[in-house]
PyMOL commands that place a pseudoatom at each C-alpha (Angstrom):
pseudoatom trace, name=CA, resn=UNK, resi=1, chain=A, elem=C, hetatm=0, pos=[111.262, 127.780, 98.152]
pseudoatom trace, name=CA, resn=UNK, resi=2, chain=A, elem=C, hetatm=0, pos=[112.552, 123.956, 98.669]
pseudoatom trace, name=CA, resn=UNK, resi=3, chain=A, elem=C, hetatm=0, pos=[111.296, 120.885, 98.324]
pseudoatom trace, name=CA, resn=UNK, resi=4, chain=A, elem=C, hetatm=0, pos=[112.177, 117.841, 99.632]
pseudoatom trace, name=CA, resn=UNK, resi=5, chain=A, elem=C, hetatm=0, pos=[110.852, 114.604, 97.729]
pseudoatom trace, name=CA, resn=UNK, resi=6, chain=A, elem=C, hetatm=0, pos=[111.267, 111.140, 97.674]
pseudoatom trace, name=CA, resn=UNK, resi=7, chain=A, elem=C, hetatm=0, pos=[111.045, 109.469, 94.154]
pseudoatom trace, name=CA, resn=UNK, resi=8, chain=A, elem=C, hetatm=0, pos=[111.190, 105.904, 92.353]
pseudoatom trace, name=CA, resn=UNK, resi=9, chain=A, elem=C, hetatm=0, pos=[112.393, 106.301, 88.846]
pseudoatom trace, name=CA, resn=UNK, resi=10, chain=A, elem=C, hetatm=0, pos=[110.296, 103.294, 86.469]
pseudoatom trace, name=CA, resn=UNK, resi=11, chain=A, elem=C, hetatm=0, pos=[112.686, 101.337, 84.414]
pseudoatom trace, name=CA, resn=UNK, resi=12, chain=A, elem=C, hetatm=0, pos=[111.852, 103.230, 81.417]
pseudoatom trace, name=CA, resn=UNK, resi=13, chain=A, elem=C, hetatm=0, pos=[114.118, 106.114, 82.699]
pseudoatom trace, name=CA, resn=UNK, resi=14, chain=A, elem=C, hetatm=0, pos=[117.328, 104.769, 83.351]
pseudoatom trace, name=CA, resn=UNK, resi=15, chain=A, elem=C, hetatm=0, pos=[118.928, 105.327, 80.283]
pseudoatom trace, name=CA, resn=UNK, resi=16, chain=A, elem=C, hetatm=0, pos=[117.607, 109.125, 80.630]
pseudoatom trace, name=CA, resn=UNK, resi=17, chain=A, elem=C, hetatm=0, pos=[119.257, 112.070, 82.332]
pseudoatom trace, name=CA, resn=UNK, resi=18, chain=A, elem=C, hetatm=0, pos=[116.242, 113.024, 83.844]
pseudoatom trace, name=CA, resn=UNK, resi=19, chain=A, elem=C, hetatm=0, pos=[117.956, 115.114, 86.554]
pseudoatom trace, name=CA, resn=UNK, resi=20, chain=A, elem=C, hetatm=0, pos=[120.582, 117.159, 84.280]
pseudoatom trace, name=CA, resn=UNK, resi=21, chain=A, elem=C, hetatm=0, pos=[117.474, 117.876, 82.215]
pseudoatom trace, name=CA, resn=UNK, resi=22, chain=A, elem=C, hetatm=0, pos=[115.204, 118.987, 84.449]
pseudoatom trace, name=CA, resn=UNK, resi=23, chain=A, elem=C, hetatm=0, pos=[117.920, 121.536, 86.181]
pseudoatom trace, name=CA, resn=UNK, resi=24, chain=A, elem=C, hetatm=0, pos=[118.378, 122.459, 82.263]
pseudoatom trace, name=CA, resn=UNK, resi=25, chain=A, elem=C, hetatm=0, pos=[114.836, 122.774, 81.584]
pseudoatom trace, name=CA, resn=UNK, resi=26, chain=A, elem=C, hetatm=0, pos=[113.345, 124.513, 84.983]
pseudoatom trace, name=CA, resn=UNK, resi=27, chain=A, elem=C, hetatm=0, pos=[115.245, 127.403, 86.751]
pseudoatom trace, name=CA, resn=UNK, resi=28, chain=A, elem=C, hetatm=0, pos=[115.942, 125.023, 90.115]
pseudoatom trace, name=CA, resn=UNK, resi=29, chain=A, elem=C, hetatm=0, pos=[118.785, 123.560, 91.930]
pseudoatom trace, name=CA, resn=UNK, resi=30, chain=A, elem=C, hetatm=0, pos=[118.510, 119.708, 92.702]
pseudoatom trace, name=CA, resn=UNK, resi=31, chain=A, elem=C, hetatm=0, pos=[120.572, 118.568, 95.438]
pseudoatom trace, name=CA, resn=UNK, resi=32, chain=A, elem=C, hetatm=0, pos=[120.814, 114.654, 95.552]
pseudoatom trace, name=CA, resn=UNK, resi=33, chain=A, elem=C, hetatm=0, pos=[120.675, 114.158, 99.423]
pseudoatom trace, name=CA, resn=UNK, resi=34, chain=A, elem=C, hetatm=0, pos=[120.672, 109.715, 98.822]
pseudoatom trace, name=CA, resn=UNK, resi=35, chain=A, elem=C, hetatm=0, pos=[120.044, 107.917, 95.554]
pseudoatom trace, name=CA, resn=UNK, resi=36, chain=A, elem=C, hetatm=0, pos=[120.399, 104.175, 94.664]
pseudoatom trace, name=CA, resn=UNK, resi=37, chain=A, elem=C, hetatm=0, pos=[119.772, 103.021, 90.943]
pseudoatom trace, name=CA, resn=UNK, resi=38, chain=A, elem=C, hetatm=0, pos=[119.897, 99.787, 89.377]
pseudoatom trace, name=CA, resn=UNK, resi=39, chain=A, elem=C, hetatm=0, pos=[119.119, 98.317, 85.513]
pseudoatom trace, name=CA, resn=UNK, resi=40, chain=A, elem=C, hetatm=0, pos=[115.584, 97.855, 87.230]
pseudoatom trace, name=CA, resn=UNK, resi=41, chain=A, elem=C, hetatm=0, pos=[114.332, 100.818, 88.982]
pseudoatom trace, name=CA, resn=UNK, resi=42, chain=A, elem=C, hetatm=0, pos=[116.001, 103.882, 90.958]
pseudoatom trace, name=CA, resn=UNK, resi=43, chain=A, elem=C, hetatm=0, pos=[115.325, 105.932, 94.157]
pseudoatom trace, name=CA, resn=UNK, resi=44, chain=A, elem=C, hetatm=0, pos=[116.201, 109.419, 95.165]
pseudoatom trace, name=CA, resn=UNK, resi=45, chain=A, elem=C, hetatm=0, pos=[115.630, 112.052, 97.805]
pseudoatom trace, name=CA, resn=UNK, resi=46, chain=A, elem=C, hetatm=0, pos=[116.333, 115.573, 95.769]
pseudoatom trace, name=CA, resn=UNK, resi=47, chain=A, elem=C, hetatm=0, pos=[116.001, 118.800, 97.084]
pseudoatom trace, name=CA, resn=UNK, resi=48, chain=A, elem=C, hetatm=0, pos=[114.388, 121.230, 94.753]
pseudoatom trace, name=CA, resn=UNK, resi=49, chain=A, elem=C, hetatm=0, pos=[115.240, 124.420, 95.266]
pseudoatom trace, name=CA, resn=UNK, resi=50, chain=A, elem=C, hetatm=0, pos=[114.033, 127.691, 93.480]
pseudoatom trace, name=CA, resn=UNK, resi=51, chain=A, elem=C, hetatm=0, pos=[110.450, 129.629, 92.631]
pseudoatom trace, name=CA, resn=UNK, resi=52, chain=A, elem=C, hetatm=0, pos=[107.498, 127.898, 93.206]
pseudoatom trace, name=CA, resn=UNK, resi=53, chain=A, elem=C, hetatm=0, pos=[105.875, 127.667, 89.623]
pseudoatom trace, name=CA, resn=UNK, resi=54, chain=A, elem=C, hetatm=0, pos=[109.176, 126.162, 88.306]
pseudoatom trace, name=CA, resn=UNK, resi=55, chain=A, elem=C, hetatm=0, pos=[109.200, 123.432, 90.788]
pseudoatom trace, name=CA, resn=UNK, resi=56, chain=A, elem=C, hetatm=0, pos=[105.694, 122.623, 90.043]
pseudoatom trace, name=CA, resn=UNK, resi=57, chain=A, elem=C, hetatm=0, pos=[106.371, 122.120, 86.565]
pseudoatom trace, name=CA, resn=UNK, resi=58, chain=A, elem=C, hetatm=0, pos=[109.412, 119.840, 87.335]
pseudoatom trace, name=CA, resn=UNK, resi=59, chain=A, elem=C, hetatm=0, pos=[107.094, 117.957, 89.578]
pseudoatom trace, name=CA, resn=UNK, resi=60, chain=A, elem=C, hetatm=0, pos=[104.286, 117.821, 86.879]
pseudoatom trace, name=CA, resn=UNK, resi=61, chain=A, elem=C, hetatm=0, pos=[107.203, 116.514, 84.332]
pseudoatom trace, name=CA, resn=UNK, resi=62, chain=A, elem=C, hetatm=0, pos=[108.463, 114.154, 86.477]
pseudoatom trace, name=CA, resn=UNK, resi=63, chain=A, elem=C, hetatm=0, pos=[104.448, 113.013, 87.204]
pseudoatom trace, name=CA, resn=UNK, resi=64, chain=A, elem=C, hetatm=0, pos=[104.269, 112.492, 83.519]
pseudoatom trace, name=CA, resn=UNK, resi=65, chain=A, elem=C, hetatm=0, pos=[106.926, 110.704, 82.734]
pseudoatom trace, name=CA, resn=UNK, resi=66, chain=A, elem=C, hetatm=0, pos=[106.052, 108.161, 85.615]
pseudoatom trace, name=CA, resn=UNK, resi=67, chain=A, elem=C, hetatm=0, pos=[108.467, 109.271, 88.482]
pseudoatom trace, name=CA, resn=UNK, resi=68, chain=A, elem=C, hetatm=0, pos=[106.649, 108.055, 92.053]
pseudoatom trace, name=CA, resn=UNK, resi=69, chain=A, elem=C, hetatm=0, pos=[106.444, 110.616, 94.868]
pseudoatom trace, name=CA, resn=UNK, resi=70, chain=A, elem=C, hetatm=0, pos=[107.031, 108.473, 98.466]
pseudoatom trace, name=CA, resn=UNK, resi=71, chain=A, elem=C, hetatm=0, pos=[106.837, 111.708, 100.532]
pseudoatom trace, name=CA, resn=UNK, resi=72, chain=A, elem=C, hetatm=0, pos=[107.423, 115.231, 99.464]
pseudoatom trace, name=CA, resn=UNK, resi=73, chain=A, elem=C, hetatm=0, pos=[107.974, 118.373, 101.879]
pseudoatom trace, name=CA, resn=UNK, resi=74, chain=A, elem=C, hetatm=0, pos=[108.572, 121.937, 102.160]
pseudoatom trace, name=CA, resn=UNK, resi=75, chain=A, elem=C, hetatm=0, pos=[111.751, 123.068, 104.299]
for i in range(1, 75): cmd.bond("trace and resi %d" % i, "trace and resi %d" % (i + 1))
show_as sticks, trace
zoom trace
């Protein structure tokens, strides 16, 4: 399955390596299509790729640690 999903990382995350992590953590493959951080905020439109439950659980993880979803599809 993939995912396509828009996200706005709070301020609170830039020091973290949210997306090396998650790959670690959750058997998917993130491909950063377009990303744009600053020492404020950051954006990125990932593509999530792998079995359904795992992506879930990266989405729920990402939920909790405050990551914004602008728009998120299946391809």
């Amino acid at each position: 399955m993939k995912i396509k999903a828009e996200l706005t990382f709070p301020e609170k995350l830039k020091d973290e390596p949210i997306i090396c992590n998650i790959c670690k953590q959750y058997d998917i493959i993130l491909s950063i299509v377009e990303a744009s951080f600053s020492t404020d905020t950051g954006w990125a439109i990932l593509v999530f790729d792998g079995a359904e439950n795992e992506i879930r659980k990266a989405l729920e993880l990402l939920t909790a640690k405050g990551v914004k979803f602008e728009d998120t599809r299946q391809l």
